[in-house]
C-alpha positions, 0 to 999 in steps of 0.5 A: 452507493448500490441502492442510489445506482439501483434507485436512479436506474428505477427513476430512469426506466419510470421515467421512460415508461411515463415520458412521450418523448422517443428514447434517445441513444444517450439515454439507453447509454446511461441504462446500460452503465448503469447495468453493468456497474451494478452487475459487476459490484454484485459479481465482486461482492466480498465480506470485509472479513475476506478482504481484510484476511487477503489485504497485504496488511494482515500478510506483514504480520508482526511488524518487529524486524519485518522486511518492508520495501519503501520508496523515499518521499523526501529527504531534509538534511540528513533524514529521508521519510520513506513511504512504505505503504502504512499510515505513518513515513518512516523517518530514517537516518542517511547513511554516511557512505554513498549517501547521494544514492539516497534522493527522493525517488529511490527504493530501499529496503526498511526494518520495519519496528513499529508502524506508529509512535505513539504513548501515553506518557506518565499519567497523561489523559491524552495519547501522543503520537509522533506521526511516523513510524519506527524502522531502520534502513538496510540499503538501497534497491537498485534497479540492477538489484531488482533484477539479481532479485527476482533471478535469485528467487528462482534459485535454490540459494541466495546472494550475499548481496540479496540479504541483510549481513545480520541474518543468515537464513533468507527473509521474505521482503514485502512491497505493501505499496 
């Protein structure tokens, strides 16, 4: 896409050099664009090795039991289908207690598991994949939550209410999204 800008700002001054028509004001405009779409791709060229190494992706490390803030996409009965941020939804079960705070729209906090379903069954030549990934929901994020949370990180010690009952050191959560 560099060269073709590169080339059609070489046509454009070729053409201007060779044209006995006076130089508009939309052409300098165009000229100018261009130049400094150029520059400024030039400026932030980076490798795909340093973006890849700062990408929020190579932050998650190993996916298992890996905290991950989603946003419900949709919910059909019982299951909401989180967007987390990866290929793949996670498919989650609703929670039986206080299961109208769960509706499209709502922020929760995911165990991430396994970022893609997919096996190669019994000697099978093809790979199967369920096109969702495996996590398992630990609660809600409530917007007065949010809050406690982003208090709470400037302090030394956590809520109660901040983590997950099963862990007893804090976990980083990680918004991919």
């Amino acid at each position: 896409m560099l060269r073709s800008i590169l080339c059609s700002r070489a046509i454009l001054r070729c053409s201007r050099a060779y044209s006995t028509e006076s130089i508009t004001a939309s052409d300098e405009n165009i000229i100018d664009f261009v130049d400094t779409v150029t520059e400024s791709s030039e400026a932030q060229s980076q490798s795909f090795a340093s973006l890849l190494r700062n990408s929020k992706f190579m932050q998650l490390g190993d996916f298992n039991g890996r905290l991950v803030i989603g946003k419900i996409v949709n919910r059909i009965q019982e299951d909401i289908y989180i967007d987390f941020g990866l290929k793949f939804n996670a498919v989650c079960k609703v929670p039986t207690a206080n299961s109208e705070a769960y509706r499209s729209g709502t922020r929760v906090i995911i165990r991430l598991l396994d970022p893609e379903l997919s096996e190669r069954f019994l000697g099978s030549k093809k790979d199967l994949t369920l096109l969702e990934a495996d996590a398992v929901l630990v609660r809600s994020l409530s917007s007065s939550q949010r809050h406690q949370s982003r208090d709470n990180q400037s302090k030394s010690t956590p809520s109660p209410t901040e983590l997950p009952q099963e862990t007893s050191k804090p976990e980083e959560v990680i918004s991919i999204v």
